[in-house]
N, C-alpha and C positions, 0 to 999 in steps of 0.2 A: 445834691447832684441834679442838672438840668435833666429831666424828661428823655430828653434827645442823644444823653455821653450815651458814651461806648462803658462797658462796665468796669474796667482799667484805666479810666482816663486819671490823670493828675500822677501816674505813676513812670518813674525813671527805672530803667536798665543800662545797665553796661553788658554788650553781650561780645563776652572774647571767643565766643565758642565758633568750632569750623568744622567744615563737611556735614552731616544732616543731622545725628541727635539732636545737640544744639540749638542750630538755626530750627530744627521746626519747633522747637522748645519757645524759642523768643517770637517766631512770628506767629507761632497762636499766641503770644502775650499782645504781640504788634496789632493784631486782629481785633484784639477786642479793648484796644486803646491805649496801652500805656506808650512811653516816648523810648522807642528801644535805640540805644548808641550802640552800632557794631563797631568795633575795633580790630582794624586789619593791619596786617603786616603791610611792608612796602611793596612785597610782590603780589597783596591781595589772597581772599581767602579762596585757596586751589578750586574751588568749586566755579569761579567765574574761568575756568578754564575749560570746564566738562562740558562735550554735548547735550543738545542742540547750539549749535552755537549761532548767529545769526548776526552779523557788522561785528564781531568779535563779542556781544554780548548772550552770555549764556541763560537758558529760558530756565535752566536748572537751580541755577543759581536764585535766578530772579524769584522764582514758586519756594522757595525754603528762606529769602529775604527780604520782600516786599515789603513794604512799610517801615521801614529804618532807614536809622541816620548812618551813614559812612566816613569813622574818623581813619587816618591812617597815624599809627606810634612805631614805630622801632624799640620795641619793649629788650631793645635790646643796649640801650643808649638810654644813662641815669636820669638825663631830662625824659626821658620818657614815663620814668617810671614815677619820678616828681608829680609828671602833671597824672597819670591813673591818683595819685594817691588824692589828688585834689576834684576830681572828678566824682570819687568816692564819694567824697563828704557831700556829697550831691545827690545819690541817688537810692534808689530804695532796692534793688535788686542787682546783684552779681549774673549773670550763668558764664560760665568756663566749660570744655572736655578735654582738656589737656592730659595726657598723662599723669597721676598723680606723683606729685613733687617738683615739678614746673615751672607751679605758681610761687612755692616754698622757694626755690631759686631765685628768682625772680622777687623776691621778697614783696607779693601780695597774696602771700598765704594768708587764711581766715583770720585768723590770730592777729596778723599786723592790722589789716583793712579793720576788722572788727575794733580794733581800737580807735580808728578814727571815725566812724561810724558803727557808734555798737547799736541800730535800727536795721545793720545791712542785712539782707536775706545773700549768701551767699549760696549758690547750686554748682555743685559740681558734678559734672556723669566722666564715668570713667569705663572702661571696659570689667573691671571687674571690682569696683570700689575701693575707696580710699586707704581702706587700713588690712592686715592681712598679708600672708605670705606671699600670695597674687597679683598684689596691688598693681605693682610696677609693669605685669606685661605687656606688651601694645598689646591693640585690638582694636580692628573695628567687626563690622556687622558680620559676614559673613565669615570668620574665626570665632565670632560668639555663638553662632548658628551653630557651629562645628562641637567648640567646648559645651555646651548644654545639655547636648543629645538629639538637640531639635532636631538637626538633619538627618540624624538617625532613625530618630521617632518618623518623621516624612517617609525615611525609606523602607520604614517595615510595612506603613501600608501600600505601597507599590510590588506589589505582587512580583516574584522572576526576576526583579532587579537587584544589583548586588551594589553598581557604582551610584556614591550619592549624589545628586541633583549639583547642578553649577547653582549661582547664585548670581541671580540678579536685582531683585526685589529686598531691600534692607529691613525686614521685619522689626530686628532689633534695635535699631537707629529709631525706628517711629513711634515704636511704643514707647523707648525709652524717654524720650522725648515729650511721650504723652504725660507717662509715667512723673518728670520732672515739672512739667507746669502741674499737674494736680499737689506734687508738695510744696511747690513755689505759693502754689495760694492759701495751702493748709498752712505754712509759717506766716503769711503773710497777713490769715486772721489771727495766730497766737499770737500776732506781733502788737493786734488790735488792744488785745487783754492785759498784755506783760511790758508794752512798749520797749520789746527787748526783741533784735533778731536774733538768725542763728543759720548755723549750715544746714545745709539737703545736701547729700549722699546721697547719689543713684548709680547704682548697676548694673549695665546692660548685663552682665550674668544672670543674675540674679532678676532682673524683669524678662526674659526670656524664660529663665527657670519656673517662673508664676505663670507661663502660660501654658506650661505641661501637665495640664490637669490628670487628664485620667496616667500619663506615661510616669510621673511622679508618684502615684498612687502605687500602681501595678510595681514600680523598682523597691516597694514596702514587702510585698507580698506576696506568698503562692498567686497565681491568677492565671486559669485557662483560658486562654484567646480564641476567637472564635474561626472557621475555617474559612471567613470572606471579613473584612474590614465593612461595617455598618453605613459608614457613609465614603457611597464611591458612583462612578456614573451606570448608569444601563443602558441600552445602544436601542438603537433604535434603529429605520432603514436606511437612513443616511447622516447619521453621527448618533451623537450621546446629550445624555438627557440628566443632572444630577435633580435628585430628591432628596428628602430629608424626612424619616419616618422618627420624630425622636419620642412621640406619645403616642397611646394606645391608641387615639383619638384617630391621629393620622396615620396608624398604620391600617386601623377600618377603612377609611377613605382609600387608601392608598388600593384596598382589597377590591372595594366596589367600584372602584374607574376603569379595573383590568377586568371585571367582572367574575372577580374568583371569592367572593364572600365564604366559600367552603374554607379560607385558609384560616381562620375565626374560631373553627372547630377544630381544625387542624392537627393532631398532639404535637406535628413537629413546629408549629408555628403559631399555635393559639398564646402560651404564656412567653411572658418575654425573655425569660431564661433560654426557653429551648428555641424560640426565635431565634436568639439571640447566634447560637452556637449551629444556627441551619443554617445561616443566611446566607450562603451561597448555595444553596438549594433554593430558598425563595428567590433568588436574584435570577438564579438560570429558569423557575417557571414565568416568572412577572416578563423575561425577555422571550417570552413564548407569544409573548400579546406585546410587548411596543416594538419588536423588530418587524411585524407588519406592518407599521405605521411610520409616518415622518416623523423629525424629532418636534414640528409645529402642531402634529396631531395628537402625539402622548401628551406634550404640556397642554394641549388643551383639554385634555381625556381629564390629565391632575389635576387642573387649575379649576376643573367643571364641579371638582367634590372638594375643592379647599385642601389640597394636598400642598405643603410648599416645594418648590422644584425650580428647574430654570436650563433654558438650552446654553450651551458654551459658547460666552460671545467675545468677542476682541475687545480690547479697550476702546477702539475706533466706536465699533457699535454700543457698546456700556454706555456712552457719552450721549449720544444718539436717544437713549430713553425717555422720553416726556419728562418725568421724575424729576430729570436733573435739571430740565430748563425751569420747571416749577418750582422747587425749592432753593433756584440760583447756586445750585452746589459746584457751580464754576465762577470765577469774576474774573476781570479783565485786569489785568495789569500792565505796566509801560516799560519799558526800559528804552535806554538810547539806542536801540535798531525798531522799535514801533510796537506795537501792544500785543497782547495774545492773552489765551486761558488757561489759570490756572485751579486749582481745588481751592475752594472755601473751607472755614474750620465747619467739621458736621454737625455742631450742635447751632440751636438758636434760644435767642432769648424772648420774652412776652413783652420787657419792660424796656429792653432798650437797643440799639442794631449793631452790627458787627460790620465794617468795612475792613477789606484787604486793599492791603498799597494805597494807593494804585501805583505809586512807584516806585522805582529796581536804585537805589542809588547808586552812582558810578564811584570808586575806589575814590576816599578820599575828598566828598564832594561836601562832606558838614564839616570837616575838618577844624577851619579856623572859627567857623563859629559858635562850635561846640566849646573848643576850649576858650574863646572869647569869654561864653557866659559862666565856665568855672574859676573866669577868676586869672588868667593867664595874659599877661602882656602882650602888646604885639610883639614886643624884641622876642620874649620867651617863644612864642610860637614860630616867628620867623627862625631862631634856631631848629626848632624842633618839623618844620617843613623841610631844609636845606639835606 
């Protein structure tokens, strides 16, 4: 491998998948170099519809597909499904979120495809995995938030509220997503060893589920909850201020920036136990000392003794941080109404670089050339255009 590749480079995808699991699945694969073939319907994947939209191209779309190729198949018309089967024997990774049984319809379930490339990594995410009583429900993110408990769990620490939160934010969609590239490349090195693929099964239930640490613990067990939720904001003279006391370390500091180091000897507050079970006693003394102050003058009070903390900012300002222009945590990408920013993958490497896009494919734009190089006729394709 040259110095210079991306860490994926020499690798092919077929990526059928739509709306965001999926696509952010394949464009952090797309990121860090492999050759990802999106395959869209005739009416395109619904997400080039959603807002922002700008000359009819969506910025949404563009940030969850950057860097791929755009075929278009009627997977619903048997030349279509000819030329996937030939496509196959071409590539080294599957991803799908189809409903499971779909693909089984459609006859490129694992089993078939695996026999004409048995090296294929097939991934599937589904709402609640492949096999199972469940399997078959729809779902997207926010019915998985719902079925988990997450929103539940959300709402118990919001004190006085009873109705759970709307949803806007896909939590489940992007983990799950994460979740799928991390076993896309764990098979992809058994694949090193055994020169055999195999499927990946992923669950957005079930990856939601893994992130309810302490709420999955507690639904095991007796467990007294404490009279104030441990991490929550404390106000200050003109807004709110979140900290994070999670070691002893920082809850010292956290004592002598309010200049209350007596809370150290404390009984109700020195061990972490009965901290623990005060803490909304400690919350309403510590807002005896930052409600005199701005919320620019408590982070600096915390930030002066290495307390971690952070005032609440908009997205607009988050973007705005030095931080992000320094570690390039935005890149620029194209589409056919003119460029903008989107988020870069958050990891980097020492040995070799990561490029997004830079550009948005328009519906259908590698079409004939993709199926040109698996192998398909012009006639054959010109059917399958019409």
């Amino acid at each position: 491998m040259k110095e210079s590749s991306r860490p994926l480079e020499g690798l092919r995808i077929l990526d059928f998948s739509t709306t965001i699991a999926g696509p952010h699945c394949s464009r952090l694969l797309a990121d860090m170099g492999a050759d990802v073939i999106k395959v869209e319907s005739p009416e395109g994947d619904l997400m080039r519809s959603r807002p922002v939209q700008r000359d009819g191209a969506s910025t949404m779309f563009g940030q969850l597909n950057a860097g791929k190729k755009s075929i278009v198949l009627d997977l619903k018309r048997p030349e279509s499904i000819a030329a996937v089967k030939k496509l196959v024997a071409k590539v080294d990774i599957l991803v799908e979120n189809y409903r499971p049984g779909v693909m089984k319809r459609l006859g490129l379930d694992y089993p078939v495809l695996a026999a004409l490339n048995p090296k294929l990594i097939y991934c599937a995410i589904s709402g609640y995995g492949q096999t199972g009583p469940g399997a078959g429900r729809p779902a997207y993110a926010p019915v998985i938030h719902a079925a988990t408990g997450y929103d539940m769990a959300h709402l118990f620490y919001q004190q006085g509220r009873e109705r759970p939160d709307n949803c806007g934010i896909f939590v489940a969609d992007y983990a799950s997503g994460a979740y799928a590239m991390g076993a896309i490349l764990a098979a992809l090195h058994q694949r090193h060893t055994t020169g055999k693929g195999q499927m990946v099964d992923v669950s957005m239930f079930e990856t939601l589920v893994g992130m309810l640490l302490g709420e999955v613990n507690r639904a095991q067990f007796d467990f007294e909850m404490p009279s104030r939720p441990m991490y929550g904001p404390i106000e200050a003279g003109d807004g709110y201020v979140m900290l994070a006391t999670a070691s002893e370390r920082t809850f010292q500091d956290m004592a002598t920036a309010a200049g209350r180091r007596d809370w150290l000897t404390d009984p109700r507050f020195e061990k972490y136990a009965d901290r623990r079970m005060n803490w909304g006693l400690l919350i309403d003394e510590l807002e005896q000392w930052s409600k005199k102050m701005t919320v620019k003058e408590v982070v600096a009070a915390l930030e002066k003794h290495g307390v971690p903390c952070s005032p609440y900012l908009t997205v607009t300002e988050a973007l705005q941080d030095p931080q992000v222009e320094h570690r390039g945590s935005l890149c620029t990408i194209e589409d056919s109404a003119g460029s903008y920013k989107s988020p870069a993958p958050p990891f980097r490497f020492s040995g070799s670089p990561l490029q997004s896009g830079p550009k948005v494919a328009s519906l259908g734009a590698d079409t004939k050339r993709v199926l040109a190089e698996a192998g398909l006729s012009s006639s054959e394709i010109e059917v399958l255009l019409k």
